[in-house]
C-alpha positions, 0 to 999 in steps of 0.5 A: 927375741933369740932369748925369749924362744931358748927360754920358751923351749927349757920350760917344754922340756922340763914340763914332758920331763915330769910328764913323761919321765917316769915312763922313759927313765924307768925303761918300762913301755905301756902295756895297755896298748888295745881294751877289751872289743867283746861284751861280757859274754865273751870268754877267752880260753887261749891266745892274745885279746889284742885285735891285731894279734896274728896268734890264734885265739879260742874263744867262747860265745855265751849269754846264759847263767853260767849254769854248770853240769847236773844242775836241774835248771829252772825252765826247759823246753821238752822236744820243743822245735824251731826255737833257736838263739841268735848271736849277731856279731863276732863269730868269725873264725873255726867253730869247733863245736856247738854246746846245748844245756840238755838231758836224754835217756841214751836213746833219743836224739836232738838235731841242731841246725845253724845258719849266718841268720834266721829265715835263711835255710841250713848250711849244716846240722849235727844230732847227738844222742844225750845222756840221761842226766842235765850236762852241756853235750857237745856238736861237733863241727870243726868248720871254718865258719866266714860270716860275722853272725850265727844262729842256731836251731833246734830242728829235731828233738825226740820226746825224751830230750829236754833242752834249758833256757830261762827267761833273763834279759838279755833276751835273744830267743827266736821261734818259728811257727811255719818250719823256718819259713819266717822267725818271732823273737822269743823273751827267753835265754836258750842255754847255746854256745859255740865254741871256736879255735882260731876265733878272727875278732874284730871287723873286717878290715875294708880299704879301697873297692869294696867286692862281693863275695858270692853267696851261694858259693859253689857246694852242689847238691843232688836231691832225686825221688820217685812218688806215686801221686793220687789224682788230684792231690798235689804231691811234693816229690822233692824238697831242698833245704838250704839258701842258694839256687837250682838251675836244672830239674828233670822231671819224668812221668812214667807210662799211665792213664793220663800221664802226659796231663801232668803238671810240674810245680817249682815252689821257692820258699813256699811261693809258685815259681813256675808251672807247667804241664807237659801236654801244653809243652807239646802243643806250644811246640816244645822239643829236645832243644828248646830253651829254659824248659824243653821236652825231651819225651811225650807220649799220650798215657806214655813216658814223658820228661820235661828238663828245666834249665830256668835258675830259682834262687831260695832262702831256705827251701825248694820245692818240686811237686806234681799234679795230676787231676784225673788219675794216679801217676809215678813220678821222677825228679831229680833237682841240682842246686848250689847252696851256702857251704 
């Protein structure tokens, strides 16, 4: 038997001697330890291509022809707004700068604005005045960017800016036909990428409990006006573009015929979230220190202020508007929300 288990254990060892022996005899360690973790769009331009790595790596995201500076392309857009492209994965990391196939005269200007996802407001935008000839021009951010997606629109684009794109798969153009309030796909390439230093690849490694992290987090932003709104006419006195939510508005109607029969209006991504007239306020017995909506001045064709202290969470816009049926009216508002930053 003991005869049997010696002869059992020579034959595995010569057999991992001659699989494996070239390995260990050489002194040589296999080199191939991780496989690419990125489709064909991804460029490195620096740094390790191992997903453990604790190097930085720069990186490029792309998914266009390759198209190089002074090449007139085939398709292009002229000052055609709210089309964009969407990368949906692998976008973590410090972003550098956005890169846009395009042509100006020197003079006019195009506004790109990005966000985690389409139908999600703003977090940033950047404007560049290209020159008059067909070259990627570069946006500049330089911001940590902590979401896995990016989506990237064109905004503002005067009339002597033209933007490329062509219509190969794969596909990943989206468009809109009411100013970001919802996205269609489009069957267009849009000749877009970013550009990253210190690029995070890979997922997010989870283990244990899994936490929330907050969206909105905490960038605060003041948005005040004052407009002269004619009777009967809903007027927007201030808007807010972003995804988060506001939580204090001040609304005041200066001295005129009627003012106190105004109507303040909170709209969140186009949807009536609250209305409320400051002469109902008073007859409902609203005062300085009443909660949610309080009325801090009154007057029959005098000053009157309303504070809302109610939290309207939005995707990408807030809207507050006045309405006066009867006579013209000066209005003030001053909004404060938090969004993405």
């Amino acid at each position: 038997m003991k005869l049997k288990i010696i002869a059992v254990t020579v034959v595995a060892l010569v057999v991992v001697t001659v699989w494996m022996g070239p390995l260990f005899l050489s002194g040589t360690e296999e080199s191939e330890l991780s496989t690419k973790d990125h489709p064909d769009w991804w460029r490195p331009v620096g740094g390790s291509n191992a997903q453990d790595s604790t190097l930085e790596r720069r990186s490029i995201i792309w998914n266009d022809d390759d198209i190089e500076d002074g090449t007139v392309p085939a398709i292009f857009s002229q000052a055609g707004t709210f089309e964009g492209k969407f990368y949906t994965r692998g976008c973590r990391g410090m972003i550098e700068e956005l890169q846009l196939y395009c042509i100006g005269d020197g003079v006019d200007t195009i506004t790109l604005r990005y966000s985690p996802h389409p139908c999600i407001g703003p977090v940033g935008e950047v404007v560049i005045t290209p020159a008059a000839a067909w070259a990627w021009q570069n946006f500049v951010i330089e911001r940590m960017w902590n979401y896995d997606s990016l989506f990237i629109w064109v905004y503002e684009c005067e009339g002597n800016v033209g933007w490329a794109y062509d219509a190969e798969q794969l596909y990943d153009g989206h468009m809109s036909l009411d100013a970001g309030a919802t996205w269609a796909n489009m069957a267009i390439r849009p000749f877009i990428r970013a550009v990253y230093t210190g690029e995070t690849p890979g997922d997010v490694p989870v283990s244990g409990i899994v936490n929330n992290i907050p969206i909105p987090s905490t960038a605060a932003r003041r948005a005040e006006d004052m407009i002269g709104v004619p009777a009967n006419t809903e007027t927007i006195i201030v808007t807010q573009e972003g995804a988060g939510y506001c939580d204090y508005i001040e609304a005041v109607v200066h001295p005129s015929v009627d003012s106190h029969l105004t109507f303040i209006r909170v709209y969140t991504d186009g949807v009536l979230a609250m209305e409320e007239q400051f002469s109902a306020l008073n007859l409902y017995g609203h005062t300085t220190s009443t909660p949610t909506v309080s009325l801090s001045l009154i007057a029959a064709d005098g000053r009157c202020c309303m504070l809302i202290h109610k939290r309207f969470e939005f995707r990408y816009i807030l809207e507050v508007r006045a309405f006066n049926l009867s006579n013209l009216v000066l209005v003030s508002v001053t909004a404060h929300s938090n969004v993405i930053a």
